[in-house]
N, C-alpha and C positions, 0 to 999 in steps of 0.2 A: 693243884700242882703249881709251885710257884713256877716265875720265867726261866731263872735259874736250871733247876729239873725240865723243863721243857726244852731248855736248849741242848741238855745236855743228853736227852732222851731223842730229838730230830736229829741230833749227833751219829748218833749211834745206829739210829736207824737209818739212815742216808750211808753211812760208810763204811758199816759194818764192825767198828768196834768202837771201847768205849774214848770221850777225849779224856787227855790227861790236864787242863790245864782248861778251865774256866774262867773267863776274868768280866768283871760287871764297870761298866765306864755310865759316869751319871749325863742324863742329859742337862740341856742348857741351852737360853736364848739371847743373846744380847739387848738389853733394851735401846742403850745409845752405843755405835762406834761399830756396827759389824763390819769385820776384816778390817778396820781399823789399828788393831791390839799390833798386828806384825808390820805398821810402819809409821811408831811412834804415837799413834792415838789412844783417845780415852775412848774405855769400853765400861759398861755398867751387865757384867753376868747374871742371869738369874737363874738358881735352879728351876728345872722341873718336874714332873712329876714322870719322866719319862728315864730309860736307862739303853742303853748298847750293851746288850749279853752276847760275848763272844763263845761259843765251847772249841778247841782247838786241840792238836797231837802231832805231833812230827812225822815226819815220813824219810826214807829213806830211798827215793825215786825219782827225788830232786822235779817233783810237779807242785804244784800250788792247784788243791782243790779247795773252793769257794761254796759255800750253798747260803742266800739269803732267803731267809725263813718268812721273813715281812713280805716278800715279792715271790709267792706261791712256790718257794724252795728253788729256785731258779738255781741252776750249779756252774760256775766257772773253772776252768781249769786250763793253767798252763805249765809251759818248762821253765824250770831255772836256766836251761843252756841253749833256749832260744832267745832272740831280741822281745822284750815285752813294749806291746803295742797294744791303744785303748780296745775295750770291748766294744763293736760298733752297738749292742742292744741292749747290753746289762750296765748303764751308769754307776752303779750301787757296787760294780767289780773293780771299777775306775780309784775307787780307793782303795783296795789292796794291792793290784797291780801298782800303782805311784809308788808307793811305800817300795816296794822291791825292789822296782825301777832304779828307786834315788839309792838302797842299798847297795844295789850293785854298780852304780857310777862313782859310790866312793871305795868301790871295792873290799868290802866286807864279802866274807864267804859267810854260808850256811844253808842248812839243809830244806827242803821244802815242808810244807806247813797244812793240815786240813784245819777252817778255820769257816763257822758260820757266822746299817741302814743311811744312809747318809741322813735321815731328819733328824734320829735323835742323838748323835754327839758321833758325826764322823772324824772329829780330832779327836777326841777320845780312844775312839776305836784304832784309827792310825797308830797313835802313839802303843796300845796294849798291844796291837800287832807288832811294833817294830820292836817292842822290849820281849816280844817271845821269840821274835824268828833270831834266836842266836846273841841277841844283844842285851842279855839281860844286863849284864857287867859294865856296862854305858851307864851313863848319869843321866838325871831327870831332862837335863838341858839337851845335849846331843838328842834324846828320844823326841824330843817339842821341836828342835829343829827339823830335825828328818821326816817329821809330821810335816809339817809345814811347807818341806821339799816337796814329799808326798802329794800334798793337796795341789802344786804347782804342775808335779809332773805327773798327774793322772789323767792327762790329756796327751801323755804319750806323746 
């Protein structure tokens, strides 16, 4: 079974139906410049042999359910129409929470989202999050930023 089908089979079984919307984000490591890239430095990427398999489905209950697969399915869950504040036990939730977070301070609406590492490409992952929750219609650039907002305000 590839990851792919595995993610979208933990999907299904953690939530009860299938996702609509799988998206695979490659990993990656810096050799020279890490966090350097967003204030002007040089960075040298290298692929790896690793990937961020998100499977995801919308919901209409305006909650954000989380499950990381890599951290023995561990499940987060909050409100869109509560204040989002960091998870104190689940870091790996800290980046989906930011992403929301930062959406909702520049006041975007949308609907909440089930969606299942930070090692292997948590801007990746940000970014495929913030192009599903509602933003698909945004450009590559807006999505890199709000990533990057993200990664800032996931410290809530």
């Amino acid at each position: 079974m590839s990851l792919k089908e595995k993610t979208q089979s933990l999907f299904a079984n953690a939530f009860g139906y299938p996702a609509t919307h799988t998206i695979q984000a490659p990993g990656r490591v810096n050799l020279i410049g890490e966090h350097t890239d967003y204030n002007d430095g040089f960075v040298l990427p290298c692929a790896i042999d690793y990937q961020t398999v998100i499977s995801c489905a919308p919901r209409d209950d305006r909650k954000v359910r989380v499950m990381a697969a890599d951290y023995e399915n561990q499940l987060d869950e909050f409100s869109l129409d509560a204040p989002i504040v960091a998870h104190e036990n689940y870091q790996w939730a800290n980046y989906v929470r930011g992403v929301v977070k930062h959406l909702q301070l520049r006041n975007n609406s949308f609907g909440g989202v089930d969606m299942g590492d930070q090692r292997q490409c948590a801007a990746g992952c940000r970014v495929k999050f913030f192009r599903f929750t509602g933003s698909r219609g945004r450009n590559r650039i807006a999505a890199a930023l709000s990533s990057a907002a993200g990664r800032r305000t996931n410290r809530a």
